[in-house]
C-alpha positions as CSV (number, residue, x, y, z in Angstrom):
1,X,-26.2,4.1,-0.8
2,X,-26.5,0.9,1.0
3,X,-23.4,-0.4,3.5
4,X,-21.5,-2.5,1.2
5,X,-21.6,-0.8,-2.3
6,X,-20.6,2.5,-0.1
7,X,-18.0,0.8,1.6
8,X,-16.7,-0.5,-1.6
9,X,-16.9,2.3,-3.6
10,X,-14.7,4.3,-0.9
11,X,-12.1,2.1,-0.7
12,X,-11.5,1.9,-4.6
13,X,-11.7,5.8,-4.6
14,X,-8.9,6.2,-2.1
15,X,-7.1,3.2,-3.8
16,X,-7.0,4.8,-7.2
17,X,-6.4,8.0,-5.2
18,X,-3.0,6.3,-3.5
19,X,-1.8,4.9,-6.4
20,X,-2.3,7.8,-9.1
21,X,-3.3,8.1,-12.8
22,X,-0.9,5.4,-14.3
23,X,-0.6,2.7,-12.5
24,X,-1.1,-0.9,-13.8
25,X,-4.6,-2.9,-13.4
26,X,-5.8,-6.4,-14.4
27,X,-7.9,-5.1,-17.2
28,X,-6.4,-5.5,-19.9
29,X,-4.7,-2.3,-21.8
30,X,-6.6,-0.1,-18.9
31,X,-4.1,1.9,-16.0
32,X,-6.1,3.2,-13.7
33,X,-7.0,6.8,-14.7
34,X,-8.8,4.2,-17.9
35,X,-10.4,2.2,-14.8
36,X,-11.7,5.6,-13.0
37,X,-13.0,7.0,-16.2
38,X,-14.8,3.6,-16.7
39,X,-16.7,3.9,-13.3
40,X,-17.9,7.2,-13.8
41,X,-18.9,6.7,-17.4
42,X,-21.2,3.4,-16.0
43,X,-23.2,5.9,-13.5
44,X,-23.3,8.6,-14.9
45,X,-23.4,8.3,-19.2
46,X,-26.2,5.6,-19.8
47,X,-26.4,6.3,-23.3
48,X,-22.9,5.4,-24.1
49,X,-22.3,2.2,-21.1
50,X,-24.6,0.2,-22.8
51,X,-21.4,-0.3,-24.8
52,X,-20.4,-2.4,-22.6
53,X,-22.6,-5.3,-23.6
54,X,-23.8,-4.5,-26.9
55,X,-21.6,-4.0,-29.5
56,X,-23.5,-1.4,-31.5
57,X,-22.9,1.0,-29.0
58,X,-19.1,0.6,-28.5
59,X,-18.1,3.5,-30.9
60,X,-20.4,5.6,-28.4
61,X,-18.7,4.3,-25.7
62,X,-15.3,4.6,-27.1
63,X,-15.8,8.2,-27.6
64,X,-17.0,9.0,-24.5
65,X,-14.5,7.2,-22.4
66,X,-11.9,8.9,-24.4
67,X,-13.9,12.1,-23.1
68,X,-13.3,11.1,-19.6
69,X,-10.5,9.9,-19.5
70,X,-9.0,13.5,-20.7
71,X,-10.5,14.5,-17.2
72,X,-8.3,15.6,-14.7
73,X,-7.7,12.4,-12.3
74,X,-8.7,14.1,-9.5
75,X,-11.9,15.1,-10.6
76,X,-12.6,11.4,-12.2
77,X,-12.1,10.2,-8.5
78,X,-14.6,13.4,-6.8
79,X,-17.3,11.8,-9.4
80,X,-16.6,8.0,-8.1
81,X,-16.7,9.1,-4.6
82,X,-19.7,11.2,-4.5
83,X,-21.5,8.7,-6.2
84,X,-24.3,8.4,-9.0
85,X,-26.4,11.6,-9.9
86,X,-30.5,11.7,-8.6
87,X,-31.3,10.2,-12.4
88,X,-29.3,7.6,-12.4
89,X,-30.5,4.2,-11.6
90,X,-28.1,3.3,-9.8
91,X,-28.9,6.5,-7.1
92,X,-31.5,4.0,-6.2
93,X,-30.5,2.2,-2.9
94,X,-31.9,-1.3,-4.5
95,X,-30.4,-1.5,-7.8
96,X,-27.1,0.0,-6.2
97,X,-26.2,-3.1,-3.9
98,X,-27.4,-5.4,-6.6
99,X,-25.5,-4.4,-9.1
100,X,-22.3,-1.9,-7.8
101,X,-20.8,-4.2,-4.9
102,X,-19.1,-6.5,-6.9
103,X,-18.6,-3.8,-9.2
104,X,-16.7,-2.1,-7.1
105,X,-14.9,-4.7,-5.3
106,X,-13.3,-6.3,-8.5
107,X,-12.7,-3.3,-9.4
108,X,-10.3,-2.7,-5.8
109,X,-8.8,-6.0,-6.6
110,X,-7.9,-5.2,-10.4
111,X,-5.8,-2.4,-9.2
112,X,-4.6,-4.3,-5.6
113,X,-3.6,-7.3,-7.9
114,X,-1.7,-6.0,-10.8
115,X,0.7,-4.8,-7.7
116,X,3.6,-7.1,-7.1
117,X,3.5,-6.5,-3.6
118,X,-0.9,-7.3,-3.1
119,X,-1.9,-9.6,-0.1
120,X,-5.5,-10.9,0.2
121,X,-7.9,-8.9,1.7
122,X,-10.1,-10.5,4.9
123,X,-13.0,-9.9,4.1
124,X,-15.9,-10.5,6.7
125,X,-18.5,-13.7,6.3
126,X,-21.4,-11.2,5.7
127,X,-19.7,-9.7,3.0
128,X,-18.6,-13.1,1.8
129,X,-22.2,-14.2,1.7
130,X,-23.3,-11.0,-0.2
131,X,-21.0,-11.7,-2.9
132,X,-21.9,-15.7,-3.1
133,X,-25.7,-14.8,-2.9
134,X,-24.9,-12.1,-6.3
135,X,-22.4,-14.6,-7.6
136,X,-25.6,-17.7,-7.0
137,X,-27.9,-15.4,-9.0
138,X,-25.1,-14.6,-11.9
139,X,-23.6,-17.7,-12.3
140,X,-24.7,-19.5,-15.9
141,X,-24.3,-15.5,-17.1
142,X,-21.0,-15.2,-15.8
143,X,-19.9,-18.8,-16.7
144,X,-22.1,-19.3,-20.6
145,X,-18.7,-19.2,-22.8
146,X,-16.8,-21.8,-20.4
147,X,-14.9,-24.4,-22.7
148,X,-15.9,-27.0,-20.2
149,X,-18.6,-27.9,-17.4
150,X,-18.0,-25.5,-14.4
151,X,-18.9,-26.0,-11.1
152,X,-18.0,-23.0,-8.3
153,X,-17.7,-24.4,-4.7
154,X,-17.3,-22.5,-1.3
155,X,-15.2,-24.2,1.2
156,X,-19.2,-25.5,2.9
157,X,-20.0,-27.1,0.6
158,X,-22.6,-24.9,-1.0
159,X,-22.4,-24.9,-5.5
160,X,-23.6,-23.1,-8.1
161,X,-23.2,-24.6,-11.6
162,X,-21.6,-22.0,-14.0
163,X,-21.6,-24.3,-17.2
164,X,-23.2,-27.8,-17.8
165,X,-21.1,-29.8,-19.8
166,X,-18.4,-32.1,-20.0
167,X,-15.4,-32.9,-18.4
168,X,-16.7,-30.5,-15.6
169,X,-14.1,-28.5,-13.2
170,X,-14.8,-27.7,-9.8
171,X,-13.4,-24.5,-8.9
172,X,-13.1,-24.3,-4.2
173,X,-12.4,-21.2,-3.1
174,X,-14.3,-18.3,-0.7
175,X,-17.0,-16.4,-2.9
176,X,-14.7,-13.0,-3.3
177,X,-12.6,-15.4,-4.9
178,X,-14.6,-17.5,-6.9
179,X,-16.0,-13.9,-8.3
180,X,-12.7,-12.9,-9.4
181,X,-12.2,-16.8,-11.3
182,X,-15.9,-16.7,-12.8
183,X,-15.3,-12.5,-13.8
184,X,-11.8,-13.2,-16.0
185,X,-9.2,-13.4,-13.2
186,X,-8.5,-16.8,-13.0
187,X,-5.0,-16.6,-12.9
188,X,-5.1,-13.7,-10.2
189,X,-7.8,-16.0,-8.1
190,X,-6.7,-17.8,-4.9
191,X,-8.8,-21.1,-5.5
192,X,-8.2,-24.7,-6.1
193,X,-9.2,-26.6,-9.2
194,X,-10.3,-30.4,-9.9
195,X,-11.2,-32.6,-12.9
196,X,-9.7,-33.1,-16.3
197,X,-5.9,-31.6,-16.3
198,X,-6.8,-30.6,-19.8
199,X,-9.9,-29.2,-19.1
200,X,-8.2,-27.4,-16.2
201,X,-6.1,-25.5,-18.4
202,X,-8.9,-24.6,-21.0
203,X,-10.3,-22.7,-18.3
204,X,-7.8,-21.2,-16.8
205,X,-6.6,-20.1,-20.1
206,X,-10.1,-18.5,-21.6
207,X,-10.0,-14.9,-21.6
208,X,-13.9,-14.4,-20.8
209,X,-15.6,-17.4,-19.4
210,X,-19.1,-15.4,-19.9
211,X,-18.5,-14.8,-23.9
């Protein structure tokens, strides 16, 4: 597994680990023993995640995950730790830090956030430029059902536009954050918005900016 997905992946394991089977997350209706069972089901049941995305296959899905998540805890978090099995896609090194490091570190901050107590994580500016780079390549995906223009800004300078249109809000912050505003989070973001005040509150108000 390649640095930062590992890495990742770890810390979420030994975060779910800390803070047990019924804690609170920032998925909605999901504790964490539902957040575990979600991971493992990703890697390791292809023929039910594509759930996830296509709506034909959510009964699957919903089945299954109610399989897993009748696991015991401990044995959800032996799967997430030891990672993806040989025939799953995502063993491959390629196609597991393209698509499991911001996976995995949303993930971490779903559970570190819905804490009362969480304090940002520094985070180093290599990892912060693996996330912009995946959050560059994502962004008109993870930003098609804004209600307005969206533009995501890193402190530099650099953009990426999420959504054309207008009035447009421009959305400052590092790229771990901007991920959590583009991914559903926006009220759990640290980041700083500008334009319209009323477009402002359209999008921090929209439950999935990529519906």
């Amino acid at each position: 597994m390649s640095t930062h997905a590992k890495r990742e992946r770890l810390l979420l394991a030994d975060l779910l680990e800390a803070e047990g089977p019924d804690a609170p997350t920032l998925c909605e209706g999901w504790k964490t023993r539902d957040l575990a069972a979600h991971v493992v089901v990703r890697e390791r049941r292809p023929d039910a995640a594509g759930g996830i995305l296509i709506k034909q296959l959510a009964p699957r899905l919903d089945r299954v995950m109610e399989e897993f998540t009748g696991k015991p805890y401990e044995e959800l978090l032996q799967l997430i730790r030891t990672g993806p099995p040989r025939f799953s896609p995502f063993a491959l090194k390629q196609i597991d830090e393209m698509s499991n490091v911001v996976e995995f570190y949303v993930h971490t901050e779903d559970v570190r956030r819905a804490q009362p107590d969480w304090t940002p994580r520094e985070l180093d500016p290599v990892f912060q430029d693996a996330l912009w780079s995946r959050l560059e390549r994502t962004a008109r995906l993870t930003g098609r059902g804004a209600p307005t223009g969206l533009v995501l800004r890193r402190p530099d300078g650099q953009t990426a536009v999420a959504h054309r249109g207008a009035p447009v809000v421009t959305v400052t912050g590092e790229p771990s954050e901007l991920l959590m505003f583009a991914l559903g989070r926006q009220r759990e973001a640290k980041v700083e918005l500008e334009g319209d005040p009323d477009a402002i509150a359209k999008i921090r108000e929209a439950k999935e900016l990529g519906l």
